[in-house]
C-alpha positions as CSV (number, residue, x, y, z in Angstrom):
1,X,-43.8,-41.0,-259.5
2,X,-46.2,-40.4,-256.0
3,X,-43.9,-37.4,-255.0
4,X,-45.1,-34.3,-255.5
5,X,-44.0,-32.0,-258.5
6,X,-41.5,-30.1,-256.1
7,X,-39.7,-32.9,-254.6
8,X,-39.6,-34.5,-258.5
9,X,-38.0,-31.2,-259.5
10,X,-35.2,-31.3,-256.6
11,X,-34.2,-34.7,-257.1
12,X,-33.4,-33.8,-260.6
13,X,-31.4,-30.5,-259.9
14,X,-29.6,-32.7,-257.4
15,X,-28.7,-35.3,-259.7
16,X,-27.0,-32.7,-262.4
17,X,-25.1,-30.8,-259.2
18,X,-27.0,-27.3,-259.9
19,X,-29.7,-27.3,-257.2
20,X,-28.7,-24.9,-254.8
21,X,-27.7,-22.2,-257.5
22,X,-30.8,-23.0,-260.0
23,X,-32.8,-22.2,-256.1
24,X,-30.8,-18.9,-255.5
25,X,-31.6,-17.7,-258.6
26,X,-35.2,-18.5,-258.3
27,X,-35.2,-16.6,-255.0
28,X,-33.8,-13.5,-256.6
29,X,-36.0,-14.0,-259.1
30,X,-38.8,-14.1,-256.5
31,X,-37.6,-11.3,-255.0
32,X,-37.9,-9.3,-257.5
33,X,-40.5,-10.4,-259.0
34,X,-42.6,-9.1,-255.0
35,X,-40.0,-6.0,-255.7
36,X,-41.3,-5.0,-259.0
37,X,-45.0,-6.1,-258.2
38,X,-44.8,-3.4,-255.5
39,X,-43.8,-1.1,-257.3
40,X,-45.8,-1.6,-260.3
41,X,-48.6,-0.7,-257.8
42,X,-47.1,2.3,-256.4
43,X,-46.3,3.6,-259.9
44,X,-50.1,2.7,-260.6
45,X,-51.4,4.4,-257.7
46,X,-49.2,7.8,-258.6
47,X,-50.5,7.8,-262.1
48,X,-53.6,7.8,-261.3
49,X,-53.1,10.3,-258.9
50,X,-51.3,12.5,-260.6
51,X,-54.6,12.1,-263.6
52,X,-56.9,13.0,-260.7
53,X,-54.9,16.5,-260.1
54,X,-56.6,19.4,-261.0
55,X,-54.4,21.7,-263.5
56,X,-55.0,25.6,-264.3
57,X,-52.8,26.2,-267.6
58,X,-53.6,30.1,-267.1
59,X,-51.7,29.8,-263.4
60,X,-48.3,30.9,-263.0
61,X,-45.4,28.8,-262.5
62,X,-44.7,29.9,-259.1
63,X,-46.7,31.5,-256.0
64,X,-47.9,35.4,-256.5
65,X,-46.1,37.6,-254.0
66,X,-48.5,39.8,-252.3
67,X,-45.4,42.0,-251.4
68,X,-44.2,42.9,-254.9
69,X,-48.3,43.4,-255.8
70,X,-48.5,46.1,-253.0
71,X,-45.2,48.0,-254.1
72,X,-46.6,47.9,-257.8
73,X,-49.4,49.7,-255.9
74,X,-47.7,51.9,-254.4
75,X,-45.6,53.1,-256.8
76,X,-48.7,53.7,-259.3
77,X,-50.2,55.7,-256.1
78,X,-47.0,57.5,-256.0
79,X,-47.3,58.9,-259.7
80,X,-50.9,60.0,-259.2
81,X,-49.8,61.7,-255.8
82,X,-47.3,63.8,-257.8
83,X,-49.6,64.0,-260.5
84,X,-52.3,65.5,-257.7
85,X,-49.2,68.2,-256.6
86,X,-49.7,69.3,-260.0
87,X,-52.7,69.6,-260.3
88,X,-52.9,71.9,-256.9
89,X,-49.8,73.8,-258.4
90,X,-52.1,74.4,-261.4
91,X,-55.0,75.7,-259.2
92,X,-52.7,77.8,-256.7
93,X,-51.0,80.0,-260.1
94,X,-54.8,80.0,-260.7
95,X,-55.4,81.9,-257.5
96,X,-52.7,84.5,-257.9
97,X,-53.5,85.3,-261.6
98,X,-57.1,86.2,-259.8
99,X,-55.3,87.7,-256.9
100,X,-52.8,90.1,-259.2
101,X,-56.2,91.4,-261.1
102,X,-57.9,92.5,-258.3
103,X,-54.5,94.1,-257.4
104,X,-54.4,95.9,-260.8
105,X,-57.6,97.5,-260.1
106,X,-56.4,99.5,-257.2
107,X,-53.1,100.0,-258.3
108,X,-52.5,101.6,-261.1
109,X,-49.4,103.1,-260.6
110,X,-48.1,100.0,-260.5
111,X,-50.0,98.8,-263.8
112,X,-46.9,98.5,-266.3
113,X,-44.6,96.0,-263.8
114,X,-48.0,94.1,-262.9
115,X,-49.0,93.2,-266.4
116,X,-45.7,91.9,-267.2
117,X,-45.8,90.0,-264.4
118,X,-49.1,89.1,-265.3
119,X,-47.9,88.0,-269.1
120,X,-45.2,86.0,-267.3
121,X,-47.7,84.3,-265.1
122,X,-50.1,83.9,-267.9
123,X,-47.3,81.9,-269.8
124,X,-46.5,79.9,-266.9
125,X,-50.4,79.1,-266.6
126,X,-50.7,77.8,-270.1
127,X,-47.5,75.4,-269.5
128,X,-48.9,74.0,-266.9
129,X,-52.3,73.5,-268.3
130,X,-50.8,71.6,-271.4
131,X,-48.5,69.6,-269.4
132,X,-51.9,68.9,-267.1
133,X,-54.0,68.1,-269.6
134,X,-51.2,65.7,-271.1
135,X,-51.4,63.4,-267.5
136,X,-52.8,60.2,-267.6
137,X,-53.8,58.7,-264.2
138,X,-53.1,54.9,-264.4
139,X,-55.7,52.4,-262.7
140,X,-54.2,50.3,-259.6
141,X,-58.0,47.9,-260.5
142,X,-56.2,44.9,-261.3
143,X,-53.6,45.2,-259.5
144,X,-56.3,45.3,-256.8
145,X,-57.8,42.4,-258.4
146,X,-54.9,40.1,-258.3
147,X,-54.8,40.8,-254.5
148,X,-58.1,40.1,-253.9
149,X,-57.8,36.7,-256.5
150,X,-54.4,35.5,-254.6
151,X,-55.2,33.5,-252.9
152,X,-57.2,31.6,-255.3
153,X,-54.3,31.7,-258.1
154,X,-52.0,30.8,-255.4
155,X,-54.3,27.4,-254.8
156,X,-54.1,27.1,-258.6
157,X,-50.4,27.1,-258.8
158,X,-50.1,24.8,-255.7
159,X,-52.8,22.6,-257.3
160,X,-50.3,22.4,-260.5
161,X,-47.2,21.5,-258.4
162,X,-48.8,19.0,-256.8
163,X,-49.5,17.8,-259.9
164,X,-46.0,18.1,-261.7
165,X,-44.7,16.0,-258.4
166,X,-47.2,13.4,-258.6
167,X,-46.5,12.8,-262.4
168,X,-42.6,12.9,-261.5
169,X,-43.1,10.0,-259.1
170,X,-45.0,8.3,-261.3
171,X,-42.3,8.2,-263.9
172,X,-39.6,7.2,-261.3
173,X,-41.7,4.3,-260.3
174,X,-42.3,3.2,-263.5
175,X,-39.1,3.5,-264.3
176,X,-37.8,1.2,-261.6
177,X,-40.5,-1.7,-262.9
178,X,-38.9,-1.6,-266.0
179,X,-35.6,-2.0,-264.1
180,X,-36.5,-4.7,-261.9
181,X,-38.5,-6.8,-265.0
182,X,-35.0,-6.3,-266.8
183,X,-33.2,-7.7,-263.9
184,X,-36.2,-10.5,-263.7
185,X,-35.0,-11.4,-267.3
186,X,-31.5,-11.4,-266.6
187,X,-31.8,-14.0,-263.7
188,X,-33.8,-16.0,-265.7
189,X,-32.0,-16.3,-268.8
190,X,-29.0,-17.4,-266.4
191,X,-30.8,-19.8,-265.0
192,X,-32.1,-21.7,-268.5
193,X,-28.4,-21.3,-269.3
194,X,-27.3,-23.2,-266.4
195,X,-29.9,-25.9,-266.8
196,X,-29.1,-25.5,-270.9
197,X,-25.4,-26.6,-269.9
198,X,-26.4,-29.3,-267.2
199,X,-26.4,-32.9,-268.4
200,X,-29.7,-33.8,-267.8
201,X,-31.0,-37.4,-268.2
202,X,-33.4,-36.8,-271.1
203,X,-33.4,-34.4,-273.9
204,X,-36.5,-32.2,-273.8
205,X,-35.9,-32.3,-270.1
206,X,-36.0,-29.2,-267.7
207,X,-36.7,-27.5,-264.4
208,X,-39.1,-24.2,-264.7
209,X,-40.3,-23.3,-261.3
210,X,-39.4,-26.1,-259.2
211,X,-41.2,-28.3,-261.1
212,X,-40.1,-30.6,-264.1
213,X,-40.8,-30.1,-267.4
214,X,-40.8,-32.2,-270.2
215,X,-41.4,-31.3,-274.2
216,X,-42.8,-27.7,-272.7
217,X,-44.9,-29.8,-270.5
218,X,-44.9,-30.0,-266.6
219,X,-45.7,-33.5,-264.7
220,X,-49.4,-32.9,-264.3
221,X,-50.4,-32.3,-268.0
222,X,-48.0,-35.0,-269.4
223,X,-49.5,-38.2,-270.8
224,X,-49.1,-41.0,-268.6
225,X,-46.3,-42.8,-271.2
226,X,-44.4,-39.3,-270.7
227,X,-44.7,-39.6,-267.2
228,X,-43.2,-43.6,-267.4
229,X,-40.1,-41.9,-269.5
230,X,-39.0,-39.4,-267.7
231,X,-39.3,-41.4,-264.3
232,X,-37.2,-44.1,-265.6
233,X,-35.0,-41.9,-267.2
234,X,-34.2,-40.2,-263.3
235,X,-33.8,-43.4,-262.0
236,X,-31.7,-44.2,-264.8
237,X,-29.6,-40.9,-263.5
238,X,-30.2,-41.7,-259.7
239,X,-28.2,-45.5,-260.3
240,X,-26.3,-45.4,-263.8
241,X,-24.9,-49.3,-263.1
242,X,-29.0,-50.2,-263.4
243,X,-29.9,-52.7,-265.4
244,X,-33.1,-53.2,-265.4
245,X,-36.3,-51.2,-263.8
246,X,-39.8,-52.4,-262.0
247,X,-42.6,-50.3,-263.7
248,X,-46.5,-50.5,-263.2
249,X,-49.3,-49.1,-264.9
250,X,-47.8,-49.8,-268.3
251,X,-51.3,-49.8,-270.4
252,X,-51.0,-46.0,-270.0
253,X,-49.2,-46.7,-273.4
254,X,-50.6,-47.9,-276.6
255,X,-48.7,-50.0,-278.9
256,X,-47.2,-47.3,-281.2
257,X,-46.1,-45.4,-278.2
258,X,-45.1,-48.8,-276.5
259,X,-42.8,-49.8,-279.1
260,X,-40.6,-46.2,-278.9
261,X,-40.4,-46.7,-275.3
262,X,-38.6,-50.1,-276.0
263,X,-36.6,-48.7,-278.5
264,X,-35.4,-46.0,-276.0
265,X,-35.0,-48.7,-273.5
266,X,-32.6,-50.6,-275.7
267,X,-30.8,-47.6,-277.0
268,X,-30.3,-46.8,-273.3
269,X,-29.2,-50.7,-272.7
270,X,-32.4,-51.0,-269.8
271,X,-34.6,-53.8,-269.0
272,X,-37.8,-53.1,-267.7
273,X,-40.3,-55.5,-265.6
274,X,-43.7,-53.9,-265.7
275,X,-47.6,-54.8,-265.2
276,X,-49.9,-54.2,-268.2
277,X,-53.7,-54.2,-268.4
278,X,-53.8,-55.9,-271.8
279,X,-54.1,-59.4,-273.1
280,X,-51.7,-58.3,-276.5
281,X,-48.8,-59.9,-277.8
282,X,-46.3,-57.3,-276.3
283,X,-47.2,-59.7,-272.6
284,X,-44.7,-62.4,-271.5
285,X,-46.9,-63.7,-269.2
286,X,-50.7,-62.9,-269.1
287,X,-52.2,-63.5,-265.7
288,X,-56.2,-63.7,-265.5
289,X,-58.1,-63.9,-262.4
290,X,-54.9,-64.1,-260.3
291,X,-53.5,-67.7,-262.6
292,X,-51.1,-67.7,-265.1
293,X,-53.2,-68.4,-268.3
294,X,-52.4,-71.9,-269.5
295,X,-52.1,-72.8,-266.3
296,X,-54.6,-75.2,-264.4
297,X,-53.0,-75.2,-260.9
298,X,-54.0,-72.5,-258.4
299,X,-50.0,-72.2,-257.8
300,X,-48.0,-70.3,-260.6
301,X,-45.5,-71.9,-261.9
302,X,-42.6,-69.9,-263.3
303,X,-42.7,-69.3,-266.9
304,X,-39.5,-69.5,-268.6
305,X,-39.4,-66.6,-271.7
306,X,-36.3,-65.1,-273.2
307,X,-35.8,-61.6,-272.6
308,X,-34.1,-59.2,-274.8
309,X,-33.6,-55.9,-274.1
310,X,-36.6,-53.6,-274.9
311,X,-39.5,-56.5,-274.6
312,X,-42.3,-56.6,-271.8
């Protein structure tokens, strides 16, 4: 009853021939249990990194190329160059309709072939001043914009990634807890069934943690009559040709209580010589300042009772 709760729990295990796998279990379950608590922390420490990213819903899935920006740019500034030649073409035709009247001036002669030239050229003009006036020039602003903002939506977009990764490991760490706690439950639930199918000494009986266990409660926060039971009971299982076992400290008992314990004693066919504070009926032999009571000589003299099985 002095050894500590450990020891207790190993003499037990010993006795029903399932100590060493009842310990590798417990060590997997150990292990796993310092597996999973690991990475219970890592998974706590991505997800709240991952909450700590900043995220831009208006950024792009990807990194901006600043290459395919500049040929937007220059194909835009290659429409308004050809819409410039135009433009030049129109002002040229311009020159030569002015050029043709000052020609009609002096010549005469050739009037006739000059104003049909003229009506041609005039017709020529007006195409080209509707087609001119039809032009649109298209703005290269935000494409210069984006350029000048890449950069910063290319931080965005990183920003976001790093988010979507730390969120990712979050869920694969979590996702290993849940693995390891299912694993924790597995080892233990093969562990109660191996102590379930052991033949222990006492029902209500058990091993949780290296330590015993008796009625849900381990050896420190039993009562002290609980604590007299299951002791005898072990030695009962340590030496099954015992007859009969010494016990102290048998007032931790009261009468009630006292008089299942001798019922369980007889049922198990035990005999126990114990010490009890108490001056009851339950005695055999009452001993007050160190003499047998009824007793006048210093020396004790031995006090022949009947013993059944079950009495104190």
């Amino acid at each position: 009853m002095n050894s500590s709760g450990k020891e207790k729990a190993e003499t037990l295990l010993r006795l029903i021939g399932v100590g060493d796998q009842v310990e590798a279990l417990e060590k997997k379950e150990t292990d796993l249990y310092s597996d999973r608590q690991a990475v219970g922390r890592i998974a706590d420490q991505k997800k709240k990194y991952a909450r700590e990213q900043v995220f831009y819903p208006d950024a792009p899935r990807e990194p901006v190329s600043p290459s395919e920006l500049i040929r937007r740019q220059q194909e835009i500034l290659a429409r308004n160059g050809e819409n410039q030649r135009k433009r030049n073409a129109l002002q040229q035709m311009q020159a030569q309709s002015e050029e043709l009247d000052r020609k009609i001036a002096g010549m005469e002669e050739q009037l006739a072939d000059m104003k049909a030239e003229r009506k041609r050229m005039a017709s020529d003009i007006e195409d080209a001043r509707k087609s001119a006036e039809e032009l649109q020039d298209e703005s290269t602003a935000e494409l210069e914009a984006d350029l000048a903002n890449i950069e910063e939506i290319n931080r965005k977009v990183r920003a976001n990634l790093d988010k979507d990764k730390a969120e990712e490991d979050a869920r694969y760490y979590e996702r290993q807890y849940n693995e390891l706690t299912g694993q924790i439950t597995e080892v233990r639930e093969r562990k109660n069934a191996l102590l379930d199918q052991a033949e222990l000494p006492l029902p209500g009986l058990s091993v949780n943690d290296r330590e015993l266990v008796y009625n849900g409660q381990r050896w420190d926060n039993m009562s002290g009559a609980d604590q007299l039971k299951v002791s005898t009971a072990i030695v009962r299982k340590l030496n099954p040709k015992c007859g009969f076992v010494l016990m102290d400290k048998l007032e931790q008992m009261d009468p009630s209580t006292l008089e299942e314990f001798g019922e369980w004693l007889t049922k198990e066919g035990l005999q126990v010589i114990a010490t009890r504070v108490s001056t009851g009926d339950e005695c055999s032999v009452i001993i007050s300042d160190g003499y047998i009571e009824g007793q006048a000589h210093p020396v004790m003299e031995e006090k022949k009772t009947a013993w059944k099985a079950g009495e104190f």
